[in-house]
N, C-alpha and C positions, 0 to 999 in steps of 0.2 A: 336295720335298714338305714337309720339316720340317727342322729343324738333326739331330733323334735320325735318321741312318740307320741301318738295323738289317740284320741277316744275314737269309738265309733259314730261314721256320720248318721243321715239321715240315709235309708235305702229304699230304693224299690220295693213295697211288700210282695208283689209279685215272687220276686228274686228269694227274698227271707221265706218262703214257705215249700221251696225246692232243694232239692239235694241238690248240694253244689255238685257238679262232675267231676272227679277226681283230678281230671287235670288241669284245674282253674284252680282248683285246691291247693296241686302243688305247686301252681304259678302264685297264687296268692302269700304262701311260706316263703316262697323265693324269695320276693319282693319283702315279706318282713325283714327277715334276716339281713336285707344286705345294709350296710353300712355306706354313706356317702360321703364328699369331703365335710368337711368343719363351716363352711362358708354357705352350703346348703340346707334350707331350709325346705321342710312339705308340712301340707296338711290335705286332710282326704278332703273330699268334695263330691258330690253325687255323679255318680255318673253316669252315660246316655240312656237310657231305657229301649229306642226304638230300632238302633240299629242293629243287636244282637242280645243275645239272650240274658246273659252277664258280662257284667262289665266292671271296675274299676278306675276312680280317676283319682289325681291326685296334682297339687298344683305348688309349684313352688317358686323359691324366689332366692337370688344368690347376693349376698352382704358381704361388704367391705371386713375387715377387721375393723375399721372403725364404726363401722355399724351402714353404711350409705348402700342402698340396694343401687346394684350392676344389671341385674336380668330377671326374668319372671320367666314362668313358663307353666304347661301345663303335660300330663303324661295321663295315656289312657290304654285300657288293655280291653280289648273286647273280644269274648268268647264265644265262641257258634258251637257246639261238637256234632253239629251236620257239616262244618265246612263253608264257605262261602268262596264261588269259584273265582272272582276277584281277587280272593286272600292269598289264593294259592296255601290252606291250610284253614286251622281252626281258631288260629290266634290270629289277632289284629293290635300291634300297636301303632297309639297313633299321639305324634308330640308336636307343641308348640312351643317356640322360645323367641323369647321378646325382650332386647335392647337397647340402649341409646348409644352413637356411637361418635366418634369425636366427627366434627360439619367438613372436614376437608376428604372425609372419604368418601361423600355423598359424587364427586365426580367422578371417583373411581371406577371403569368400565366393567372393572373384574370382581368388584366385590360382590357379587350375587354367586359367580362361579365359586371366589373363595370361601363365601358363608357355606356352599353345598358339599363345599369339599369338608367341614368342618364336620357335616353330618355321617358323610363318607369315612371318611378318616378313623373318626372317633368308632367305628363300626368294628373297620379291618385291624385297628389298636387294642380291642377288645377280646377280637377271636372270635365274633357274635355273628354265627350264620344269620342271615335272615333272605327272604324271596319278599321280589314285589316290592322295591324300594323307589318310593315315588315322593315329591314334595312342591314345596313352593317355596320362591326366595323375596321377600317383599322390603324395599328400601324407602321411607318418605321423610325427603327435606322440610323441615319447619323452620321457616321463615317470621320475625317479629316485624313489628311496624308501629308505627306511631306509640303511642304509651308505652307500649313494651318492644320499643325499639334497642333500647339496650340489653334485652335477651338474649344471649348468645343462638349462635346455629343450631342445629342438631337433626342429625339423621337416626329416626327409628328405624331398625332392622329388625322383621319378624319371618323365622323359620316357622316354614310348618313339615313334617316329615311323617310318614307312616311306611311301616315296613310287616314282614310278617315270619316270627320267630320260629326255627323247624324243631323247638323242643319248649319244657316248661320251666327252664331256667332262667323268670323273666327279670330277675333280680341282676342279671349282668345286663338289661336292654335299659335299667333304670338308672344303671350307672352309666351308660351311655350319653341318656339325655340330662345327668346330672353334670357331667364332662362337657356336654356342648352348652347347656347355659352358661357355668364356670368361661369357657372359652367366649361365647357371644359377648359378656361381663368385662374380659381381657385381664380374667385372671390367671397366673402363670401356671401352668401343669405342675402337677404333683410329680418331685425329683423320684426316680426309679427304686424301690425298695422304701419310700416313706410313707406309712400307712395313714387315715383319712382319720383328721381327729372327730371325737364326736362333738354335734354343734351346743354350742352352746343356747342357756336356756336364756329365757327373758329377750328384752331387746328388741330386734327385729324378726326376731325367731319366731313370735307371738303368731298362731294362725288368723288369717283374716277375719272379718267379721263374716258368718254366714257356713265359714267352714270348719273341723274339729280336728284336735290333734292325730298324728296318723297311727293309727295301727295298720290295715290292710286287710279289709275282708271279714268276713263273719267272725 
């Protein structure tokens, strides 16, 4: 799934004393197996309890070669096997990416449209059906003053996107959202045919305080 394999978090007991459904099972394998770039980092993190029956999250963050984090973000999969007519299906992803981005784009009219094109894109670049793609594009200027008047500008940019996958291959929707924080970050696309190094350990790779290396699922 990524070079950071992580332990298991803390979960719902609820969740731990049911049979998982077989195909949150095979969504949950998906997700191990796949591999991300080099510059992505995960670790598990609990995930929602109320909104559907099972669920997975996982939250990551994308570093420089020099070590300086670009984007953070979060990815969650939540499973119903009644459906949820909303979902339009019985999977639910649902992803967050969040980063700073140089202050002279904050007047740009179009950069919300091009952040969603970013989510769009990386979708139809994938080959990754999905129904029900809805989100949100959020830009805010921060401004210094006095004391920390010589702070530079900067515009936070946070995506939020959820979408809903028509199979259990959710291991290509994670590279998805690994591709669009990399992008949010304005790090360059992976050249055609060069495969995704595994990340390295230490450093910034480290999981936050609070959350555990990633495996994925029981």
């Amino acid at each position: 799934m990524t070079g950071d394999r992580t332990g298991d978090s803390k979960r719902d007991p609820r969740q731990e004393t049911r049979q998982v459904p077989a195909p949150f099972a095979a969504a949950l394998a998906s997700l191990r197996e796949r591999r991300l770039r080099g510059e992505v980092h995960l670790a598990e993190i609990p995930g929602p309890t109320r909104v559907a029956p099972y669920s997975v999250a996982l939250e990551g963050e994308v570093a420089e070669p020099a070590g300086e984090e670009v984007a953070t973000g979060r990815f969650v999969v939540l499973h119903d096997p009644e459906g949820q007519e909303t979902w339009q299906g019985i999977f639910r992803v649902v992803t967050l990416v969040r980063a700073t981005l140089e202050p002279e784009l904050a007047a740009d009219p179009l950069l919300a449209d091009v952040a969603w094109t970013w989510v769009t894109e990386s979708l139809e670049a994938a080959g990754v059906d999905a129904l029900a793609i809805g989100g949100t594009v959020t830009r805010v200027l921060s401004q210094s003053f006095g004391a920390l008047g010589a702070t530079p500008d900067a515009v936070d940019l946070e995506i939020r996107a959820s979408w809903t996958p028509t199979d259990t291959d959710l291991g290509m929707h994670l590279a998805v959202w690994g591709d669009l924080m990399a992008t949010a970050g304005g790090l360059p696309p992976l050249p055609d045919g060069v495969a995704s190094l595994a990340a390295r350990s230490g450093g910034r790779g480290h999981p936050r305080p609070g959350s555990r290396p990633h495996t994925v699922g029981p």
